[in-house]
Residue frames as qw, qx, qy, qz and C-alpha x, y, z in Angstrom:
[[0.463, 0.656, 0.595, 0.031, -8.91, -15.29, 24.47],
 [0.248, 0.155, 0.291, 0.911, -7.57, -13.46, 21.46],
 [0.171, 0.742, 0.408, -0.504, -9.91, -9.95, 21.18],
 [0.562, 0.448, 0.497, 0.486, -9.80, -9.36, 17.30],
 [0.008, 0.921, 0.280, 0.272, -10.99, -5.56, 18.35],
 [0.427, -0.887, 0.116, 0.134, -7.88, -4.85, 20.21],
 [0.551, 0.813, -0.107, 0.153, -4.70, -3.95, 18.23],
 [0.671, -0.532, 0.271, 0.439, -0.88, -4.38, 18.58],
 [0.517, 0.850, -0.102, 0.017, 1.13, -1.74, 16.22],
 [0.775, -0.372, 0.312, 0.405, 4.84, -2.49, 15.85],
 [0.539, 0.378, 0.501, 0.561, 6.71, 0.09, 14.18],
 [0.026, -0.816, -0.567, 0.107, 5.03, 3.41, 14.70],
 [0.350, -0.724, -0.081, 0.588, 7.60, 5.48, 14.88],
 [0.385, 0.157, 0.583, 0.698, 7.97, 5.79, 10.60],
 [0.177, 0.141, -0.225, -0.948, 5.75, 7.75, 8.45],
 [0.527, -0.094, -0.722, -0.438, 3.74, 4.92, 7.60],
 [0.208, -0.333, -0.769, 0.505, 3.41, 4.14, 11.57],
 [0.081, -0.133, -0.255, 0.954, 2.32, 7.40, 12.00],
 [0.401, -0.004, -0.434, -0.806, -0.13, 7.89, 9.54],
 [0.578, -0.263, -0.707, -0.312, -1.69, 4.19, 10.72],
 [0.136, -0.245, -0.673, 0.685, -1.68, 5.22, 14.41],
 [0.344, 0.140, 0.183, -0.910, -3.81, 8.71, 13.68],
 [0.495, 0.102, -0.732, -0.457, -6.05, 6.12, 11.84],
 [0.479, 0.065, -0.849, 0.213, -6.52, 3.73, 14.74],
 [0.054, -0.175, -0.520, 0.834, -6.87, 6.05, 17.37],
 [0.216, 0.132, 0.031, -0.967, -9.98, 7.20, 15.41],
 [0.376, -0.137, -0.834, -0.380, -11.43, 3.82, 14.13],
 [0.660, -0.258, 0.155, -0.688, -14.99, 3.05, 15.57],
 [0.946, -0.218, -0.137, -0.197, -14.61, -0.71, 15.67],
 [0.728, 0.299, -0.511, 0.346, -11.33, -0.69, 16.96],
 [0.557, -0.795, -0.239, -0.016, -10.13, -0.58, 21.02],
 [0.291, -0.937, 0.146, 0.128, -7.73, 1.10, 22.37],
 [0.866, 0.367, -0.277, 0.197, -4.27, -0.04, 20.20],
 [0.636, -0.746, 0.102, 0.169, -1.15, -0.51, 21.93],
 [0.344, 0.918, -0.197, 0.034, 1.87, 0.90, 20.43],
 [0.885, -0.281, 0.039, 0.369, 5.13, -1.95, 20.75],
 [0.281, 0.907, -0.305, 0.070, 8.43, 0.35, 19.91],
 [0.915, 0.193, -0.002, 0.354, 12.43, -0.48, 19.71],
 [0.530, 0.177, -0.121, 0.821, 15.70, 0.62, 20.52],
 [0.163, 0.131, -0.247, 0.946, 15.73, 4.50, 21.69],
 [0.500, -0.236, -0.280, -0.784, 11.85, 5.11, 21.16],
 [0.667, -0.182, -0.721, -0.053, 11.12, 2.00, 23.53],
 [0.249, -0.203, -0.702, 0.635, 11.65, 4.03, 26.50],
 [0.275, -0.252, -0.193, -0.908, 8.31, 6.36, 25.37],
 [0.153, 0.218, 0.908, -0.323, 5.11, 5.49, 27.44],
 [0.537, 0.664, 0.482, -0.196, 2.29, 6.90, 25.51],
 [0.505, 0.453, 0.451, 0.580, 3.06, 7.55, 21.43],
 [0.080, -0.972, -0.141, -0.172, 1.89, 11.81, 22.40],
 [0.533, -0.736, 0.321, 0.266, 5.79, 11.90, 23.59],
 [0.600, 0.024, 0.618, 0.508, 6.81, 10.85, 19.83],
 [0.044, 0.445, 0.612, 0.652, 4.43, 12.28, 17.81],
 [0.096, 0.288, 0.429, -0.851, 2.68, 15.84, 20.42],
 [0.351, 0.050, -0.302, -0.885, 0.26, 16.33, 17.36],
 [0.510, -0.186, -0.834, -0.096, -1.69, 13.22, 18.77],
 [0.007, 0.130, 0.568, -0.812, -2.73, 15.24, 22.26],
 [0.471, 0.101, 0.052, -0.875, -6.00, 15.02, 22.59],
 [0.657, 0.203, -0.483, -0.543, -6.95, 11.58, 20.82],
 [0.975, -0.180, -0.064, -0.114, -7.38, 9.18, 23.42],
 [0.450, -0.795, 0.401, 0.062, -5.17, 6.95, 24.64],
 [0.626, 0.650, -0.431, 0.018, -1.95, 5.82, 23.02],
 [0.510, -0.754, 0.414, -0.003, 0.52, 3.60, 25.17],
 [0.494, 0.575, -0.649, 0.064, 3.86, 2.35, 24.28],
 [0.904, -0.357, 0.229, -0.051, 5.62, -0.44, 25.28],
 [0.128, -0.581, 0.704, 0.386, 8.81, -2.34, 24.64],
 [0.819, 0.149, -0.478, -0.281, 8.62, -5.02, 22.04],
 [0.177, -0.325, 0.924, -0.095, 8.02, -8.04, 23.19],
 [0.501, -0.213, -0.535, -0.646, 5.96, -10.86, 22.03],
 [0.340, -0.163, -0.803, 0.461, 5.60, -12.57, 25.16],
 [0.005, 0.401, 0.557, -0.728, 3.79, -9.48, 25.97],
 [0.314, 0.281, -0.312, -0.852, 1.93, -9.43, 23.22],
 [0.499, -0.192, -0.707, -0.463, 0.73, -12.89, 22.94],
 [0.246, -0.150, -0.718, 0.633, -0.30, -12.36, 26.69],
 [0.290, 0.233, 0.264, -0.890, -2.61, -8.84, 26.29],
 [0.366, 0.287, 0.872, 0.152, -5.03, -10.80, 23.91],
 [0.179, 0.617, -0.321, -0.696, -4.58, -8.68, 21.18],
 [0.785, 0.364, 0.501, -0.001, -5.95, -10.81, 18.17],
 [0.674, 0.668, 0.241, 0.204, -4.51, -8.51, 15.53],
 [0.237, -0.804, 0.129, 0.530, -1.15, -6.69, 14.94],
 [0.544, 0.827, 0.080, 0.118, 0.23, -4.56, 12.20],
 [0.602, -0.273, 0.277, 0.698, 4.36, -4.55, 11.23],
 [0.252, 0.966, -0.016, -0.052, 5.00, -1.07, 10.15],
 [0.481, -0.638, 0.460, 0.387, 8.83, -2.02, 10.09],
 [0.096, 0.669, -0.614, -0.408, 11.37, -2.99, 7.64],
 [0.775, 0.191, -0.551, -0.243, 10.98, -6.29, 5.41],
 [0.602, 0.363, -0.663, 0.257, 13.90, -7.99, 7.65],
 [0.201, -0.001, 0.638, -0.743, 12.06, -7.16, 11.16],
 [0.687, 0.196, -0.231, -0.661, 8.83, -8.44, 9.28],
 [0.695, 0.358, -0.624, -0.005, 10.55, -11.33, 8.26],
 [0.403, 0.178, -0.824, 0.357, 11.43, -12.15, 11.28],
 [0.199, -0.038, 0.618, -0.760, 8.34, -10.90, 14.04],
 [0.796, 0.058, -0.032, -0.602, 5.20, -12.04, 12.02],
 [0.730, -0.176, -0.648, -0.129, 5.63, -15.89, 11.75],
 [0.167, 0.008, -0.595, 0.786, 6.36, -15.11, 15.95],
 [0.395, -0.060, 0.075, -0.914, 3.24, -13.21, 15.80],
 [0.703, 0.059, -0.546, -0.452, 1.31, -15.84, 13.80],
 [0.561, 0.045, -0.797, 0.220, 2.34, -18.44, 16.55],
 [0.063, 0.207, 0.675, -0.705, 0.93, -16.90, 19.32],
 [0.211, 0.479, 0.840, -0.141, -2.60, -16.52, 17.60],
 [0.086, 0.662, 0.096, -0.738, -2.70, -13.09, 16.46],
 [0.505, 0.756, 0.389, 0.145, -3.88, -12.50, 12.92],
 [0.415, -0.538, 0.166, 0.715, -0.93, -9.93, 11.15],
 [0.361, 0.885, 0.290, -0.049, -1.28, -7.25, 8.71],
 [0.634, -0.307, 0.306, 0.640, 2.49, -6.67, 7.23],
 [0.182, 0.926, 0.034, -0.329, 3.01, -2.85, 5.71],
 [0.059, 0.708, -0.515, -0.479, 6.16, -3.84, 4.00],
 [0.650, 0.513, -0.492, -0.268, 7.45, -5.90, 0.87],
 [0.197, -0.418, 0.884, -0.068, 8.45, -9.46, 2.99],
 [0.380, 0.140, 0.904, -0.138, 5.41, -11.59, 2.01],
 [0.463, 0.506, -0.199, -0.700, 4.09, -10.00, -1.57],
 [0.353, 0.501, -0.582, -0.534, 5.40, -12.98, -3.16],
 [0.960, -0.090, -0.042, -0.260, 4.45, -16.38, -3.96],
 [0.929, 0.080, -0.219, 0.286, 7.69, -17.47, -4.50],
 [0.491, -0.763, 0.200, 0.371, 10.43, -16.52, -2.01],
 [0.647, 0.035, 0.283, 0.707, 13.15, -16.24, -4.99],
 [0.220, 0.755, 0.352, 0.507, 11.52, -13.17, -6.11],
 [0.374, -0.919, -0.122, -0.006, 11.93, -11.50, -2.76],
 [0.686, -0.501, 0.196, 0.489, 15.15, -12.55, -2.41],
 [0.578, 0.392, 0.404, 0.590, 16.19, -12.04, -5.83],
 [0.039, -0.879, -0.255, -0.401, 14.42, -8.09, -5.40],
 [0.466, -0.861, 0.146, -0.139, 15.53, -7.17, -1.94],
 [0.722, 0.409, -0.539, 0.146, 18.43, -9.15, -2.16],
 [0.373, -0.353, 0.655, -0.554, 18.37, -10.74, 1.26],
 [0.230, -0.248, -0.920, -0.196, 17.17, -14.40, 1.77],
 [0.480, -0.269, -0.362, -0.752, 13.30, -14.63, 1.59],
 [0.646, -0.082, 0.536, -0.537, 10.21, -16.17, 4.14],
 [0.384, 0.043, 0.919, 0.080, 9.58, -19.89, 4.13],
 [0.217, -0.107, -0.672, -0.700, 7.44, -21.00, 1.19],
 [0.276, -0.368, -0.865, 0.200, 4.70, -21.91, 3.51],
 [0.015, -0.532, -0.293, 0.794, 4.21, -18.13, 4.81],
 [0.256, 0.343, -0.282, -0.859, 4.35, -16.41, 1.27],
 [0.336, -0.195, -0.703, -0.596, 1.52, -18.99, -0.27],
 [0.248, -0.417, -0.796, 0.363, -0.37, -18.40, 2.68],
 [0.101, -0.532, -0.296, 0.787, -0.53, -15.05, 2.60],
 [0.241, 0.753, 0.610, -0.053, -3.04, -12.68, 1.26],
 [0.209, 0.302, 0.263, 0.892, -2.18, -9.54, -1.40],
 [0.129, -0.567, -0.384, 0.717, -3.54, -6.90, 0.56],
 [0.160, 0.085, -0.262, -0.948, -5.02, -4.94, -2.35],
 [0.334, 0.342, 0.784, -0.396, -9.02, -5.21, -1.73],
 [0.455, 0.456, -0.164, -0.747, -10.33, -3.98, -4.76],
 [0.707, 0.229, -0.633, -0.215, -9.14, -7.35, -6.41],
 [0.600, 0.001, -0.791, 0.118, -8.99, -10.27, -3.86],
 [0.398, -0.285, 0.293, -0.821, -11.63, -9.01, -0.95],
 [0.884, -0.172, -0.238, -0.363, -13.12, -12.08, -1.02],
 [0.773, 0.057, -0.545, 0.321, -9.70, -14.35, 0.65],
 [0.234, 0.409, -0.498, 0.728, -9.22, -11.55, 3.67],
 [0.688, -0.469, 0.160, -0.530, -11.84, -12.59, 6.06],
 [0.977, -0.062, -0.086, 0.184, -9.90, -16.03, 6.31],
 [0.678, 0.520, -0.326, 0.405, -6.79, -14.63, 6.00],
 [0.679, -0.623, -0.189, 0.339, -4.24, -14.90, 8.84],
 [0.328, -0.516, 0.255, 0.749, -1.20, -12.80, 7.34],
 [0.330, 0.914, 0.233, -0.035, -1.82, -9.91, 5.08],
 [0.601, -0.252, 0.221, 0.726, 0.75, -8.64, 2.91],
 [0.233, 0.871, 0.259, -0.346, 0.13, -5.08, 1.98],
 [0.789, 0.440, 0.155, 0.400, 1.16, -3.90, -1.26],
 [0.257, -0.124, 0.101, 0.953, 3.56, -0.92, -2.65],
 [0.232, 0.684, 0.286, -0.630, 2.37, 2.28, -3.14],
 [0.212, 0.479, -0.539, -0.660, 3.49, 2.57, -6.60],
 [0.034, 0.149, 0.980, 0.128, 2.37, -0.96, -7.21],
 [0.075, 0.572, 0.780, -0.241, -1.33, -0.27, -6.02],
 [0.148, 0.576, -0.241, -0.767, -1.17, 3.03, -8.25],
 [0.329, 0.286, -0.714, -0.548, -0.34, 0.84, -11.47],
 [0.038, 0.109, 0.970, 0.212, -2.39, -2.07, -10.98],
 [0.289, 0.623, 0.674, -0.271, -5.40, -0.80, -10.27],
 [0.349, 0.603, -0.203, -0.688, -5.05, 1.54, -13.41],
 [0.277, 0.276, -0.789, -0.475, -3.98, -1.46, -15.50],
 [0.224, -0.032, 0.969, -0.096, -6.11, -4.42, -14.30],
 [0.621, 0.466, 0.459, -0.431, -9.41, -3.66, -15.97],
 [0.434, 0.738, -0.306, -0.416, -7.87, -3.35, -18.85],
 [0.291, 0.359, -0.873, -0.157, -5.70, -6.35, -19.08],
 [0.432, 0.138, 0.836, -0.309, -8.66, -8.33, -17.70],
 [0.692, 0.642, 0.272, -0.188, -10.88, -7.47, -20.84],
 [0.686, -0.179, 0.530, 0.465, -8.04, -7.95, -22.51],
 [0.464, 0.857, 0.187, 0.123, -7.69, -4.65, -24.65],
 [0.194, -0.882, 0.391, 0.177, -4.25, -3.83, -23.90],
 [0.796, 0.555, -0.235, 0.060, -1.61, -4.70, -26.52],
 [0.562, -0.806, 0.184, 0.020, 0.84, -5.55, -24.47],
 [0.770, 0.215, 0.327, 0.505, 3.36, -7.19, -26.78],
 [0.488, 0.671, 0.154, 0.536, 3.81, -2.99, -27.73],
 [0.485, 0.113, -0.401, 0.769, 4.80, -2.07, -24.42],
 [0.388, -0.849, -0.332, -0.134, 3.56, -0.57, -21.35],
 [0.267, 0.331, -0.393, 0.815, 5.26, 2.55, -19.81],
 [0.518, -0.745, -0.372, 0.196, 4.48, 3.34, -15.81],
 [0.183, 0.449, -0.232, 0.843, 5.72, 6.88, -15.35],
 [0.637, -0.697, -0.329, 0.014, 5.19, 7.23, -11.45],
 [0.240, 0.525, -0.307, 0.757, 6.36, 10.21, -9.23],
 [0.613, -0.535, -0.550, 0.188, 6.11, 10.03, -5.21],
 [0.237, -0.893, 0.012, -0.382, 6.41, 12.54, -2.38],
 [0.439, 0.554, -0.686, 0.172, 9.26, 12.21, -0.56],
 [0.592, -0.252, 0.565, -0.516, 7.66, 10.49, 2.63],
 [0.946, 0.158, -0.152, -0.240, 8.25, 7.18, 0.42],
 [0.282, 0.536, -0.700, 0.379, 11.68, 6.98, 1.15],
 [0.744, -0.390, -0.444, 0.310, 11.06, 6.25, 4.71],
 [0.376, -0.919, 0.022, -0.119, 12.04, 8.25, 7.58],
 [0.909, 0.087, 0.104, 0.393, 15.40, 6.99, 7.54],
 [0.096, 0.881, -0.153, -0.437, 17.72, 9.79, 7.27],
 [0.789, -0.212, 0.441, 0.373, 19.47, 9.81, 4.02],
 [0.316, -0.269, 0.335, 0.846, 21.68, 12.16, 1.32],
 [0.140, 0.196, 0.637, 0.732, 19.41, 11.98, -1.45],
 [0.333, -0.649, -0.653, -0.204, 16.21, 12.69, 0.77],
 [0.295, -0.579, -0.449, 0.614, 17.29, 15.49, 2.55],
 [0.198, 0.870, 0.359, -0.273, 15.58, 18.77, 2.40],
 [0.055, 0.723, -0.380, -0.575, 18.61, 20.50, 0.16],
 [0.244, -0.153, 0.909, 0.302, 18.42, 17.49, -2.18],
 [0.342, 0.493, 0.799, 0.028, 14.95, 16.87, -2.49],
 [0.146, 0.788, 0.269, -0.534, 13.82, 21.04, -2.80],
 [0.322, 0.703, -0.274, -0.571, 13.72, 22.34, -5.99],
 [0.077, -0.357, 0.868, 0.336, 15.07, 19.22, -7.46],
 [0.860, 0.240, 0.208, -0.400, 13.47, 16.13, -9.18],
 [0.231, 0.504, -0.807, -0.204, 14.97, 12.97, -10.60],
 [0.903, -0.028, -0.181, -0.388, 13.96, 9.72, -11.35],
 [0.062, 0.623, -0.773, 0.100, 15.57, 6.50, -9.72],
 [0.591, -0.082, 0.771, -0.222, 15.35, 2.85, -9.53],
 [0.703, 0.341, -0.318, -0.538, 15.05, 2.46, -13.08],
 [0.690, 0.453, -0.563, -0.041, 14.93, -0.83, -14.10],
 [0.384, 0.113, -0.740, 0.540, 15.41, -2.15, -10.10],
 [0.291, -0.352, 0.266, -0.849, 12.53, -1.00, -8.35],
 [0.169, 0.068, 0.946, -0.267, 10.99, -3.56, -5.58],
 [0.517, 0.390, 0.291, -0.704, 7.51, -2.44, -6.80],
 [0.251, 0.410, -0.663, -0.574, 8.02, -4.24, -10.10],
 [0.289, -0.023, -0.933, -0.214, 7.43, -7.77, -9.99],
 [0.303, 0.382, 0.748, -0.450, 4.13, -6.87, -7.95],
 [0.548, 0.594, -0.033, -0.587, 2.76, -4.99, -10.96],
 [0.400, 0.410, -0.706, -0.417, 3.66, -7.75, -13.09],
 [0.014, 0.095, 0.974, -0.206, 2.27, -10.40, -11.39],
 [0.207, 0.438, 0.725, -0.490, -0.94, -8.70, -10.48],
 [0.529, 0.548, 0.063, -0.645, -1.61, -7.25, -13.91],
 [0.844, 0.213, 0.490, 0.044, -0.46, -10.44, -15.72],
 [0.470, 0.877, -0.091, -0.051, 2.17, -9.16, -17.74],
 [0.842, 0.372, -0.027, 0.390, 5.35, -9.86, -19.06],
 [0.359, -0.864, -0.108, 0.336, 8.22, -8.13, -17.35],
 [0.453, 0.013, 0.493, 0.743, 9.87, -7.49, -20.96],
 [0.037, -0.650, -0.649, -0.393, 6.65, -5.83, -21.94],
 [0.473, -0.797, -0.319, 0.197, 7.04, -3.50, -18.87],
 [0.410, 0.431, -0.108, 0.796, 8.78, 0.12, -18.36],
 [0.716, -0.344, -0.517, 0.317, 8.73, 1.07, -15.13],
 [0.583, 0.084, -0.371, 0.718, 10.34, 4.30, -13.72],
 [0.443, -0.631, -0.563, 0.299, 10.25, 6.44, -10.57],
 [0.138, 0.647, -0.043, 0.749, 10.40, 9.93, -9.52],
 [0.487, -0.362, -0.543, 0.580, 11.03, 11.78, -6.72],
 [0.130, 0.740, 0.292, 0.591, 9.03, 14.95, -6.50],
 [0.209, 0.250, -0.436, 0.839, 10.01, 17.90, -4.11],
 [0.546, -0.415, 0.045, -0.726, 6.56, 17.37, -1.53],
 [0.489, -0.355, 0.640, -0.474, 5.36, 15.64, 1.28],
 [0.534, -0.006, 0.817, -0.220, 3.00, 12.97, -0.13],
 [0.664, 0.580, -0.086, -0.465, 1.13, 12.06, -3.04],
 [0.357, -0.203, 0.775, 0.481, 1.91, 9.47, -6.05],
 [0.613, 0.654, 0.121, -0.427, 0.78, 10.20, -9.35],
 [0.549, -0.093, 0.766, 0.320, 1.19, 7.48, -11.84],
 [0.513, 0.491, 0.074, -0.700, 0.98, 7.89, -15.65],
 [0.590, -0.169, 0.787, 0.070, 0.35, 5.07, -17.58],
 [0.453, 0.470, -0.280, -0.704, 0.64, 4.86, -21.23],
 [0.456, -0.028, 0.877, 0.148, -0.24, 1.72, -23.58],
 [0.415, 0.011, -0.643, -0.643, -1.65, 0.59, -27.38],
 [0.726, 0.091, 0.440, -0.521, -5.33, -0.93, -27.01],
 [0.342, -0.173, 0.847, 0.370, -5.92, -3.78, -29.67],
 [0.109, 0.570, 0.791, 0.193, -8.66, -2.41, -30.74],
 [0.088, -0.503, -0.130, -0.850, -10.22, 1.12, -31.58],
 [0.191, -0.683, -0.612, 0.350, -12.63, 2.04, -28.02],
 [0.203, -0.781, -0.409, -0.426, -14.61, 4.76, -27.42],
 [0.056, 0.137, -0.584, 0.798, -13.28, 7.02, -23.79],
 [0.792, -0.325, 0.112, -0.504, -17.80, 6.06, -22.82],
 [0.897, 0.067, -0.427, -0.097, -16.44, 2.35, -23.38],
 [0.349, 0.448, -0.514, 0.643, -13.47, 2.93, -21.17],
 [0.249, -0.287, 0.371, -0.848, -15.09, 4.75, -18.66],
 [0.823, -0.110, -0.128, -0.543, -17.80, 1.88, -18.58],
 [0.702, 0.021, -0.623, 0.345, -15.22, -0.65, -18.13],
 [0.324, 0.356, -0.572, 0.664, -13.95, 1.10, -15.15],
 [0.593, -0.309, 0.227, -0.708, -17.17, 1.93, -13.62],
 [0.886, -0.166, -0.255, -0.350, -18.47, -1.59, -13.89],
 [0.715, 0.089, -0.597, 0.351, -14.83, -3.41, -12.72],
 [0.224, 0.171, -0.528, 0.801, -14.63, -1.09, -9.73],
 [0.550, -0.395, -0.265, -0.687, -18.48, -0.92, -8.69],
 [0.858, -0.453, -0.217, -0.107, -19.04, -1.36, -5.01],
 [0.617, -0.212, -0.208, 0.729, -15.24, -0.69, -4.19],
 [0.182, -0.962, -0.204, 0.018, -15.71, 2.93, -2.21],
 [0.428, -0.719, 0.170, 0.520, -12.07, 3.68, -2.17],
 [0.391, -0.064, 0.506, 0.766, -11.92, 4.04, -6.01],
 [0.301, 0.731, 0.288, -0.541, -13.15, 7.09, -7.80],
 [0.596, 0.217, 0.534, 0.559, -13.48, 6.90, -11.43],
 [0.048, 0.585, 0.015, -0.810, -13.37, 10.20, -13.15],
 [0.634, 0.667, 0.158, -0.357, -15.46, 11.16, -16.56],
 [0.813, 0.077, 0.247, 0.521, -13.51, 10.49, -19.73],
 [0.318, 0.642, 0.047, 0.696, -11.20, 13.16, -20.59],
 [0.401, -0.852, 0.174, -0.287, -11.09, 14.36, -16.94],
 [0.728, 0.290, -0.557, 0.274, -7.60, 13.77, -15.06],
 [0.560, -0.821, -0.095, 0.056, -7.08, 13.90, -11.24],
 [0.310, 0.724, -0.410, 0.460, -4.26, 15.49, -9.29],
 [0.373, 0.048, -0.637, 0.673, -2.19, 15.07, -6.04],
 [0.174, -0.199, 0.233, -0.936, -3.95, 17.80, -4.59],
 [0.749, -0.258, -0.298, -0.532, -7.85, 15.48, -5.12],
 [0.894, -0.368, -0.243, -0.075, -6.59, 12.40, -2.45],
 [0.207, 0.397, -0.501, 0.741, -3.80, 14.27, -0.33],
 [0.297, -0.273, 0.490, -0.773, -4.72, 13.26, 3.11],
 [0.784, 0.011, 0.058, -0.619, -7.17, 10.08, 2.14],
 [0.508, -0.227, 0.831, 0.021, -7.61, 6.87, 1.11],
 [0.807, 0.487, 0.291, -0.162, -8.92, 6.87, -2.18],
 [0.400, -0.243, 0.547, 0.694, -7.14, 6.34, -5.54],
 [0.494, 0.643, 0.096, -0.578, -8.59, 8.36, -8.42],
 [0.377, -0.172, 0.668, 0.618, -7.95, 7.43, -11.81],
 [0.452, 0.798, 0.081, -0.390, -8.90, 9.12, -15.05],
 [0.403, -0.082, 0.586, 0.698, -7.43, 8.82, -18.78],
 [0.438, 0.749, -0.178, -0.465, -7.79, 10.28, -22.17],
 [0.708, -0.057, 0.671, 0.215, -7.55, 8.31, -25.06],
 [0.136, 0.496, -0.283, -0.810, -6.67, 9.84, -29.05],
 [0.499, 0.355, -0.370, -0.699, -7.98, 10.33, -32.17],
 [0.425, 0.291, -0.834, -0.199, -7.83, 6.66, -33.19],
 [0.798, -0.336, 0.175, -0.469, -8.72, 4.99, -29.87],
 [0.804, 0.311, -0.454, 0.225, -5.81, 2.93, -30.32],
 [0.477, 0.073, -0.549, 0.682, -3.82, 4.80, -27.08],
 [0.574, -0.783, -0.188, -0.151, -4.68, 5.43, -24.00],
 [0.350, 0.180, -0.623, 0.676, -2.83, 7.14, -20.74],
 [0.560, -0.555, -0.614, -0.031, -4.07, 6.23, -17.70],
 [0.030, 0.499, -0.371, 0.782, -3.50, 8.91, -14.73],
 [0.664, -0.490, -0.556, 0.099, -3.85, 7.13, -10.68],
 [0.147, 0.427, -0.519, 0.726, -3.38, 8.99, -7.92],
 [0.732, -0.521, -0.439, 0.007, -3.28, 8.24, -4.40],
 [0.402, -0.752, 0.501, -0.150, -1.56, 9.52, -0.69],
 [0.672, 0.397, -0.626, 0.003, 1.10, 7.41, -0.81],
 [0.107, -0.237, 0.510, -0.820, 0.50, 7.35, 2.89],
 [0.658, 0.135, 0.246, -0.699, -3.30, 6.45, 2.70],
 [0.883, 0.367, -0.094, -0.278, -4.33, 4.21, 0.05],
 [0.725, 0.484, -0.475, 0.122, -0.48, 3.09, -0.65],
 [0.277, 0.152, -0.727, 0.610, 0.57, 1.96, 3.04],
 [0.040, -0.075, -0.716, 0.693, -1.56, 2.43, 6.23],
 [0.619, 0.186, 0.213, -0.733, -5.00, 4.07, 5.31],
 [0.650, 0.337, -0.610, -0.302, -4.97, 0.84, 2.63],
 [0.200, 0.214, -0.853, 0.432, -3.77, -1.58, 5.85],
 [0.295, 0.203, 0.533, -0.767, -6.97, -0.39, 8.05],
 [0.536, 0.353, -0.484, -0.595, -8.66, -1.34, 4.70],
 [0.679, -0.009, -0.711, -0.179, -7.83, -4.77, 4.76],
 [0.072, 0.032, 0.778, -0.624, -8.38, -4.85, 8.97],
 [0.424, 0.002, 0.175, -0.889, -11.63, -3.68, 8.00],
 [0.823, 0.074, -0.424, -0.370, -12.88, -6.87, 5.34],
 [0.187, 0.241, -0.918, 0.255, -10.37, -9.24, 7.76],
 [0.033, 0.177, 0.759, -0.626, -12.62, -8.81, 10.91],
 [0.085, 0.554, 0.821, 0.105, -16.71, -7.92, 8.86],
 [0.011, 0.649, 0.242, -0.721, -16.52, -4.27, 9.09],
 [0.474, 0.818, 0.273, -0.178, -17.74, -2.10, 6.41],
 [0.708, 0.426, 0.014, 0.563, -14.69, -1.02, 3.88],
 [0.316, 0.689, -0.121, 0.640, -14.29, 2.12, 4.18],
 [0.529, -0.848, -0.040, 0.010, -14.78, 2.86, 8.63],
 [0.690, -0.551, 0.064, 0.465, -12.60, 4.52, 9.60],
 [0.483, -0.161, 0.416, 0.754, -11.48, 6.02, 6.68],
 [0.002, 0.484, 0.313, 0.818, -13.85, 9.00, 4.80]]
């Protein structure tokens, strides 16, 4: 008998693991999780031998991967903190032994497997998985994750821009035919733990630079999910010299004069009842510094003289809201819990 309240993490040993372990370990409707690991890390026995800053919080135990010994401990639910291509290859495994799966990376975003493949360039999951699965962004499609067997959690940068654009291109005041720019800057704990040149500490310090123009995987989710045109779209990334944090700024023409009350009334009303989004007054902008360490996403804009333009400003932990505290999110609406446990 699957136990929906008992947890199998695969993966842990990333930034994004990390973050969704200290999470776990603290959740009130969740039991003890068990921690599967790989390769060198597979010979740990409790996660407090990976990660010491976890002493104290209950228990943590590791294991090797296996599913065999996963669809055995009747664990009902596990979360792939791994790479697309270990995704790709352990959740329809997962899905077959009974467990319900909550995938942190970019292998099952899309309806149509050419996009993945086409993006990640690697061949994509069966068509069967990706129109099964469920866009992990609860603000807009909370109503399909209590059914849903495989969750596919979004990008952080993605779940920045869409929830800044989607009220807007849902009342359909955004001119979009005059172009939408996404300026979006991350902490470097988006990379990935990975070691690599451009992301080490003499690279990243002092420095700043923008990359993936025009190629970032994060694209065709913000174009799908805010119904736009990916000609109509401008895109580009930054790398800022800190731990965490993504602050998106998002500029666009309206088709119509508004008011920053009208604005601010849209947002309130489209986001009422969703506790992890904080709408700020008009003319007030958040910072990095307001949802470092959480799980909300703020967003605030300022619109000029004319009421013709608007820039939106989202921020979120790219950590929290954009990867793991966002994951425990959709565990929460999967299984009848309240949104936010576990998380404020």
């Amino acid at each position: 008998m699957k136990d929906a309240k008992r947890i199998a993490v695969i993966g842990a040993t990333g930034y994004a693991g990390f973050e969704l372990a200290r999470l776990l370990l603290r959740h009130s409707e969740v039991k003890r999780p068990t921690f599967y690991l790989r390769g060198k890390s597979a010979q740990a026995r409790c996660l407090t031998q990976i990660f010491p800053q976890l002493r104290g919080w209950g228990e943590a135990p590791c294991r090797p991967l296996s599913i065999d010994a996963i669809a055995a401990s009747g664990e009902g639910t596990a979360f792939l903190a791994t790479p697309p291509e270990v995704s790709l290859e352990l959740a329809p495994q997962l899905l077959s032994a009974g467990l319900r799966v909550i995938d942190l990376s970019g292998a099952f975003r899309f309806r149509d497997p050419e996009i993945f493949e086409r993006w990640y360039k690697r061949p994509g999951p069966s068509e069967s998985l990706t129109k099964s699965a469920v866009y992990g962004l609860p603000e807009l499609y909370s109503g399909q994750l209590p059914d849903a067997e495989l969750v596919a959690n979004p990008g952080c940068y993605a779940t920045s821009a869409i929830l800044a654009l989607r009220p807007l291109m849902e009342a359909g005041w955004v001119d979009a035919s005059r172009g939408i720019v996404c300026d979006c800057k991350s902490g470097a704990s988006g990379a990935g733990k990975e070691p690599k040149p451009e992301t080490s500490f003499v690279e990243v310090n002092e420095n700043f630079r923008a990359y993936g123009v025009f190629s970032h995987k994060h694209t065709p989710e913000i174009t799908e999910h805010v119904g736009i045109d990916s000609g109509d779209l401008i895109f580009t990334t930054h790398l800022l010299p800190l731990e965490r944090g993504i602050l998106s700024t998002i500029s666009c023409w309206l088709t119509e004069p508004r008011t920053g009350q009208e604005i601010e009334a849209l947002f309130r009303k489209f986001y009422a009842n969703r506790p992890m989004v904080r709408i700020w007054p008009a003319g007030k902008l958040p910072e990095l510094q307001h949802v470092a360490h959480t799980n909300f996403c703020d967003l605030g804009f300022a619109v000029d003289e004319s009421g013709k333009r608007i820039v939106v400003v989202s921020c979120l932990d790219n950590l929290g809201k954009g990867a793991a505290g966002q994951a425990a999110q959709n565990f929460n609406l999967m299984h009848g819990h309240a949104e936010a446990t576990g998380l404020t």
